[in-house]
C-alpha positions as CSV (number, residue, x, y, z in Angstrom):
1,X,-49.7,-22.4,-54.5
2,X,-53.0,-22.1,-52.8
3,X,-53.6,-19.3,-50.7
4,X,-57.2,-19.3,-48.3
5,X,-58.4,-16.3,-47.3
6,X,-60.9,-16.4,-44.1
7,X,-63.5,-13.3,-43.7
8,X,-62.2,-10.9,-41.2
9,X,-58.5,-12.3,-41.3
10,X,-57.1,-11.2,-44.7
11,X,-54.0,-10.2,-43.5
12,X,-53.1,-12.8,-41.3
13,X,-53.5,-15.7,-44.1
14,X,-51.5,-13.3,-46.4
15,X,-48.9,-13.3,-44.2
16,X,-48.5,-17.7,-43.9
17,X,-48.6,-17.7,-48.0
18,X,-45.5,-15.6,-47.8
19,X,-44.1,-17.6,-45.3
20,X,-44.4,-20.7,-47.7
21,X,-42.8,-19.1,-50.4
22,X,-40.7,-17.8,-48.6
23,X,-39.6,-21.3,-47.5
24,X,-39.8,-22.9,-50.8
25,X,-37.6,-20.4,-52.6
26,X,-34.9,-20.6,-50.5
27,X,-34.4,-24.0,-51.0
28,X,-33.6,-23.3,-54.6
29,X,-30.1,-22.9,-55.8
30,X,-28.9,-18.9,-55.4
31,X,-30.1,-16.7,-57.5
32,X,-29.1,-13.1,-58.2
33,X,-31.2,-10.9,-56.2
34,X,-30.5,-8.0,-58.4
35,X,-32.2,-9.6,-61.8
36,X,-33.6,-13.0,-61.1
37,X,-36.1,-12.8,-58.4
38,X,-39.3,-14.5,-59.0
39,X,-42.6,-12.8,-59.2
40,X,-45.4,-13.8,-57.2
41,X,-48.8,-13.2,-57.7
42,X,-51.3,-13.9,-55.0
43,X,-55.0,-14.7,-56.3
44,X,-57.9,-15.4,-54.1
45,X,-59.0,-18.9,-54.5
46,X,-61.9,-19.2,-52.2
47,X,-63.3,-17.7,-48.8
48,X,-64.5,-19.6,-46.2
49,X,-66.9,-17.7,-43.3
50,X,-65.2,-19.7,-40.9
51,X,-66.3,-18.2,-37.4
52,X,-70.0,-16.9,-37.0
53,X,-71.7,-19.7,-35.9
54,X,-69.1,-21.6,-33.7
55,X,-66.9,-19.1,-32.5
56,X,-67.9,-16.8,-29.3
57,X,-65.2,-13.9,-30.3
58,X,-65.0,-13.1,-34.1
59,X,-61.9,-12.9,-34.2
60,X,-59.1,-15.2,-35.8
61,X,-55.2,-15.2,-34.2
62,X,-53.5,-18.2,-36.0
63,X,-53.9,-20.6,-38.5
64,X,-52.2,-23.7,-39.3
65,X,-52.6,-25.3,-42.8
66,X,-51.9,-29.0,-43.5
67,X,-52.9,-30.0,-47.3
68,X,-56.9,-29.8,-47.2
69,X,-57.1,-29.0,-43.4
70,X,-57.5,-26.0,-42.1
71,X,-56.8,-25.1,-38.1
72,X,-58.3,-21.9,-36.3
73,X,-57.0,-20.2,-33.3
74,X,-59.7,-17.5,-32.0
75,X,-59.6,-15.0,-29.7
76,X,-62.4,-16.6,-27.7
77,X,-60.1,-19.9,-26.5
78,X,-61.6,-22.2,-29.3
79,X,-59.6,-23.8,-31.8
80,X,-61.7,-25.1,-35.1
81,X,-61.5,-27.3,-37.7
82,X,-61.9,-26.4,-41.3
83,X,-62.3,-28.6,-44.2
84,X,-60.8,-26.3,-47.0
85,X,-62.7,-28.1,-49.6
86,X,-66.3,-27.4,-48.6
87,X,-66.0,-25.0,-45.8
88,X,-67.5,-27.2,-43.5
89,X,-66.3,-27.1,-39.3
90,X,-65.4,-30.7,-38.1
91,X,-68.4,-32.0,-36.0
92,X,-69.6,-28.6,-36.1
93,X,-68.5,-27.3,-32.9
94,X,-64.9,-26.5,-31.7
95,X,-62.2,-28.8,-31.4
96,X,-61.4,-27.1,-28.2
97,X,-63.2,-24.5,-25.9
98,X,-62.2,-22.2,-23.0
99,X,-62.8,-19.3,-20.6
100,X,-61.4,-16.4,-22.8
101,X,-60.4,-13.1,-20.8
102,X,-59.3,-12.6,-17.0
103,X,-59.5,-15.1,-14.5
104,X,-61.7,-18.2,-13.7
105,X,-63.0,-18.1,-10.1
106,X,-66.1,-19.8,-10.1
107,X,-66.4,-24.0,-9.5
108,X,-69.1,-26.1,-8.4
109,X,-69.5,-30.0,-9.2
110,X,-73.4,-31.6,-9.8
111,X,-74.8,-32.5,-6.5
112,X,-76.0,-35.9,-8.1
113,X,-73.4,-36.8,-11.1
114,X,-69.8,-37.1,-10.5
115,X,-69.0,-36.3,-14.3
116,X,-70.2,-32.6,-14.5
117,X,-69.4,-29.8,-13.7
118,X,-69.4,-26.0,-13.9
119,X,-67.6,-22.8,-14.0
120,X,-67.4,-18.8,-14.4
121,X,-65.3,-16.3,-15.1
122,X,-64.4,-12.6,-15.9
123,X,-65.2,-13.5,-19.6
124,X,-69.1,-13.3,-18.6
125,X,-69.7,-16.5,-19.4
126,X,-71.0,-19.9,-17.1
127,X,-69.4,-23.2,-18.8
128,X,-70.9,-26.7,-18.3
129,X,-68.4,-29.2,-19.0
130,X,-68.2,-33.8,-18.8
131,X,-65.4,-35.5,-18.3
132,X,-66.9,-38.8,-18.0
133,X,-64.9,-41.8,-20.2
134,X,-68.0,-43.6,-20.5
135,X,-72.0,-43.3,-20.4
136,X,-72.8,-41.7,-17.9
137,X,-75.5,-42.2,-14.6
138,X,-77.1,-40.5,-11.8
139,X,-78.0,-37.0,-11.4
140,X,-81.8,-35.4,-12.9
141,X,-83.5,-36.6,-15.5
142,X,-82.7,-32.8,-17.0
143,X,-79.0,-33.2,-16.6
144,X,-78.5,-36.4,-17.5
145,X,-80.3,-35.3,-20.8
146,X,-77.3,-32.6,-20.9
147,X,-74.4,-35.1,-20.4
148,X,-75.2,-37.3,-23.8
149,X,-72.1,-35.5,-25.8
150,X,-70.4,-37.0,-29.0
151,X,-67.3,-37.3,-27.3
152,X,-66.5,-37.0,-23.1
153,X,-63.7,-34.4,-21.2
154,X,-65.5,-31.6,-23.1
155,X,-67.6,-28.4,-22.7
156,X,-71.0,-29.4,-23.4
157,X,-73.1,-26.0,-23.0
158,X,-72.0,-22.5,-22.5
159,X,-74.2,-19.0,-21.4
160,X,-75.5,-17.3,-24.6
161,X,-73.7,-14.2,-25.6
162,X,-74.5,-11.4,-23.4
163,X,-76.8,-14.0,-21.1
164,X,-74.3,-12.6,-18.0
165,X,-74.4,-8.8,-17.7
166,X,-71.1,-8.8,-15.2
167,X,-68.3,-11.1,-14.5
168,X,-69.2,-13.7,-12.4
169,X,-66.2,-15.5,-9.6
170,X,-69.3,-17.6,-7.8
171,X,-71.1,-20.5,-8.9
172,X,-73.3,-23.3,-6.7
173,X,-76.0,-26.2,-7.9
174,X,-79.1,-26.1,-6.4
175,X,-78.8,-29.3,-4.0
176,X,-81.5,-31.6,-4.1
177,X,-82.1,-31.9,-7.9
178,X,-78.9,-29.8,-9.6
179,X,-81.5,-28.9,-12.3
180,X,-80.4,-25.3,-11.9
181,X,-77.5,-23.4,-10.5
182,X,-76.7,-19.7,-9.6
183,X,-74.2,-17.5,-11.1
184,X,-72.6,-14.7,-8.2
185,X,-71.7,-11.3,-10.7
186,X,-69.3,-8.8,-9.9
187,X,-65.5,-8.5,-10.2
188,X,-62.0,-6.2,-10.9
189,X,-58.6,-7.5,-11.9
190,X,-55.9,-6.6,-10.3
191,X,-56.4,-6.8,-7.0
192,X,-59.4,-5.1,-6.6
193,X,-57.3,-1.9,-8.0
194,X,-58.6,-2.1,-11.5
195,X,-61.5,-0.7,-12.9
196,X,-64.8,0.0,-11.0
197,X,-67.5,-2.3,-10.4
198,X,-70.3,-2.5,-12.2
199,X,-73.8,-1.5,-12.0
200,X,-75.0,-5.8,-11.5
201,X,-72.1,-6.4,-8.8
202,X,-73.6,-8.3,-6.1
203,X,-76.5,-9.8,-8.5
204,X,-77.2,-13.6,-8.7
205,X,-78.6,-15.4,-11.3
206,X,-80.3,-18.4,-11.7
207,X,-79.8,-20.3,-14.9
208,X,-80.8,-23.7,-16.4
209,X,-78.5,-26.9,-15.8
210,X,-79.5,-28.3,-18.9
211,X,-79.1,-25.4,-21.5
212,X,-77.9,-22.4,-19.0
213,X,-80.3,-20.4,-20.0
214,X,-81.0,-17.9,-17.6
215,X,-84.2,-18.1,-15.3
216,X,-84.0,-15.1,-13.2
217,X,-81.9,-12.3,-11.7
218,X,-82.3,-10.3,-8.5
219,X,-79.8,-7.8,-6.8
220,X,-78.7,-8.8,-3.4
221,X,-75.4,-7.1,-2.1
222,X,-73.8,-3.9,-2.8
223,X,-70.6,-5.4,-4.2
224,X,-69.4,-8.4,-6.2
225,X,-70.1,-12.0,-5.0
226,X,-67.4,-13.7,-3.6
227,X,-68.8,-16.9,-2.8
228,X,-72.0,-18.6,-2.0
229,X,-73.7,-21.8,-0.4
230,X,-77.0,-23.6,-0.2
231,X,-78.4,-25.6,2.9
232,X,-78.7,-29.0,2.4
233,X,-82.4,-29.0,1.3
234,X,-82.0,-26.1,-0.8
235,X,-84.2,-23.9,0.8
236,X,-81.4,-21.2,1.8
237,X,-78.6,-19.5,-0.4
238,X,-75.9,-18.1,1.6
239,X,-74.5,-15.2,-0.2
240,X,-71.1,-13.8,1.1
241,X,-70.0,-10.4,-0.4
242,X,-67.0,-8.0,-0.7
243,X,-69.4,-5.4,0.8
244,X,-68.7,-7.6,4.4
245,X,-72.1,-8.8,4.3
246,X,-73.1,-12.5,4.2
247,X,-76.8,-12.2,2.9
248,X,-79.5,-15.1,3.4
249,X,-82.0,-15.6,0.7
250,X,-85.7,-18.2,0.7
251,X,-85.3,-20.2,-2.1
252,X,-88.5,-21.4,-3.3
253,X,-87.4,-22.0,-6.9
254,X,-84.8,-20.3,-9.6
255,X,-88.2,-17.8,-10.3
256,X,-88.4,-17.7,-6.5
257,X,-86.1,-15.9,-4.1
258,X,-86.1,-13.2,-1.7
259,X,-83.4,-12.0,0.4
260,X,-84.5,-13.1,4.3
261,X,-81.5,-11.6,6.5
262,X,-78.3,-9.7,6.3
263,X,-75.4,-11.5,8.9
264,X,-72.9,-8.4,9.9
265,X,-69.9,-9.4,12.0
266,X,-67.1,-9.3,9.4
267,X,-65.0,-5.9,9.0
268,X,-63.8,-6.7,5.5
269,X,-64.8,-8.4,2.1
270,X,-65.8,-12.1,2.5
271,X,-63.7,-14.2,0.9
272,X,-65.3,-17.9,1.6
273,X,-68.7,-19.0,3.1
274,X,-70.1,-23.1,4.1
275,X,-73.0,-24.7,5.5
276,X,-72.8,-27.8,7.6
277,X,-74.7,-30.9,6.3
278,X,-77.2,-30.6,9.3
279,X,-77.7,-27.0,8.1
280,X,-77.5,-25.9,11.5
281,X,-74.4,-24.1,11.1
282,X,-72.5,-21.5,8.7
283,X,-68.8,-20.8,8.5
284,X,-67.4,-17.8,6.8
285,X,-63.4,-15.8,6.0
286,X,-62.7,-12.5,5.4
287,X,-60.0,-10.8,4.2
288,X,-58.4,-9.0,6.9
289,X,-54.8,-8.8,7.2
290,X,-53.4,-9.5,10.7
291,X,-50.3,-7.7,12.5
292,X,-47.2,-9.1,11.0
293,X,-48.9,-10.4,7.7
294,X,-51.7,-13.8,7.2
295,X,-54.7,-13.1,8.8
296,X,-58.4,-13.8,6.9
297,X,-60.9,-13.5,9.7
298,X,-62.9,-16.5,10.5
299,X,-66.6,-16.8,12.0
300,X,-69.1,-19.2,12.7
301,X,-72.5,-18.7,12.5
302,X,-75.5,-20.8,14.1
303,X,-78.4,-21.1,12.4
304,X,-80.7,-21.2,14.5
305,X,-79.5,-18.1,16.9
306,X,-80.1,-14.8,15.3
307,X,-79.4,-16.1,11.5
C-alpha cells in the first residue's frame, strides 16, 4: 500500500490510507477479531509540496487518489493536479479556480472583446476570466495579449495576494480602450449587520487589464462602493456609495483622478448607478423601503444641470 503524505495535510492523507484498508480488509473472508487482526504499518513513502506556488490559500480539504494521480481540493476554490511520481502540477496551474469566501458582487464585461470578463468579491480578490471557444479578436492590443490562454472558459489572471486591502462588490472597464478597470472596496455580510467596515471602504482602485496589477488607489466616499459607472468617453467615474452619496470623479488616466462633485438627493445607501450613452444623463436606486414593503428610490440626474 502506498500512502502520500502532502506538507501541511498529514492527517487528512492518513485518514484515506485507512479508509483503503479499511475497504480491502473487509472484503476478506471473517476473521476473528479477538486474535487475527492484521497489523498495519504506515511508512512515509514520499512528500510532495503540493500548494505554494499554485494555490492562493494553503490549505488542503480533500484528496482523491487514482493510481499515479493525485487530486487537490483547497480551501481557496482551486482543485490541482498532482502527478504522484515527480511531484509535478498538471499544466502548472489549477485545474479549476474560484472566488473563495463570501459573496461575489462585482461584474463588468471588456468594453471591446466579447470573450472577457471580470469580477470581485469578499475574498479580496479581482478575477479576469475567457470563455472564448476559439482565438480570440477585438479589444486592446494589451488585452488581447491577456486572452492567449492554453485552454478557453478559464480564469486567466487573478489580483496578487494582499493587492486588494478591502472587499470589493464594484468593478467597471475603463471605456474607450478597457486596458484598465477599477475595483470599488468596502463590504459586510449579512446584511450589513456583520462586522464593521473597514478603514479602505469607499476606496477605488485602479488596476491593470492585462496582469491586474494595481495602478493606483484614492479614497472617495465614507462607506463601501456599491456600484460605479463611466461616461462614454471615459473621462468621468460615477461612484455611488452606501454613505447615500453618488460621487463624480475627472479621469485623466488609472494614475489620474480627482473627485470633482458630490450628488446628494438620496436618503439611503445607493444600491445601482448608469450613464446614458450620450453622457448627458445619470440614473441611480437606493435602498429605501416603502410603506407596505418594495420601495428602492429612483433618481435621475442631468448632467449638465448642477452635476
Amino acid at each position: 500500500m502506498v500512502v502520500v503524505v502532502v506538507v501541511g495535510v498529514a492527517v487528512a492523507v492518513v485518514a484515506v490510507a485507512l479508509v483503503a484498508v479499511a475497504y480491502a480488509f473487509f472484503l476478506t473472508p471473517p476473521l476473528s477479531l479477538s486474535s487475527q487482526l492484521p497489523t498495519m504499518k504506515l511508512e512515509l513513502i514520499k512528500t510532495f509540496d503540493a500548494h505554494l506556488a499554485h494555490a492562493r490559500v494553503p490549505s488542503i480539504q480533500s484528496l482523491s487518489i487514482m493510481q499515479t494521480t493525485l487530486l487537490l481540493g483547497t480551501r481557496g476554490s482551486e482543485i490541482l493536479q498532482l502527478d504522484m511520481t515527480n511531484g509535478t502540477v498538471h499544466n502548472n496551474k489549477p485545474l479549476v479556480t474560484g472566488h473563495s469566501f463570501g459573496e461575489v458582487w462585482g461584474l463588468a464585461t471588456h468594453p471591446l472583446n466579447n470573450s472577457m470578463f471580470a469580477t470581485s468579491g469578499d475574498d479580496k480578490t479581482v478575477r479576469m476570466w475567457h470563455i472564448s471557444s476559439g482565438t480570440s479578436s477585438g479589444g486592446s492590443s494589451s488585452s488581447s495579449s491577456t486572452a492567449t490562454p492554453s485552454s478557453f472558459h478559464e480564469c486567466i489572471a487573478v489580483t496578487e495576494p494582499d493587492a486588494l486591502p478591502d472587499m470589493s462588490r464594484a468593478l467597471v472597464f475603463e471605456p474607450t480602450t478597457g486596458d484598465w478597470l477599477v475595483a470599488g472596496l468596502g463590504g459586510r455580510l449579512g446584511l450589513r449587520k456583520i462586522g464593521t467596515f473597514g478603514k479602505h471602504a469607499g476606496s477605488i482602485v485602479s488596476l491593470d487589464a492585462t496582469n491586474l496589477n494595481v495602478l493606483g488607489m484614492m479614497k472617495v466616499a465614507k462607506e463601501q462602493i456599491g456600484d460605479m459607472a463611466f461616461t462614454l468617453d471615459g473621462k468621468t467615474l460615477a461612484v455611488a456609495s452606501n454613505d447615500n452619496f453618488i460621487y463624480l470623479v475627472n479621469c485623466n488616466g488609472p494614475m489620474d483622478m480627482q473627485v470633482r462633485q458630490r450628488c446628494t438627493g438620496h436618503s439611503s445607501f445607493v444600491t445601482d448607478v448608469s450613464v446614458s450613452i450620450d453622457s448627458k444623463w445619470m440614473m441611480s436606486n437606493d435602498g429605501t423601503v416603502a410603506v407596505g414593503g418594495g420601495g428602492g428610490g429612483v433618481a435621475v440626474w442631468c448632467f449638465g444641470v448642477g452635476v
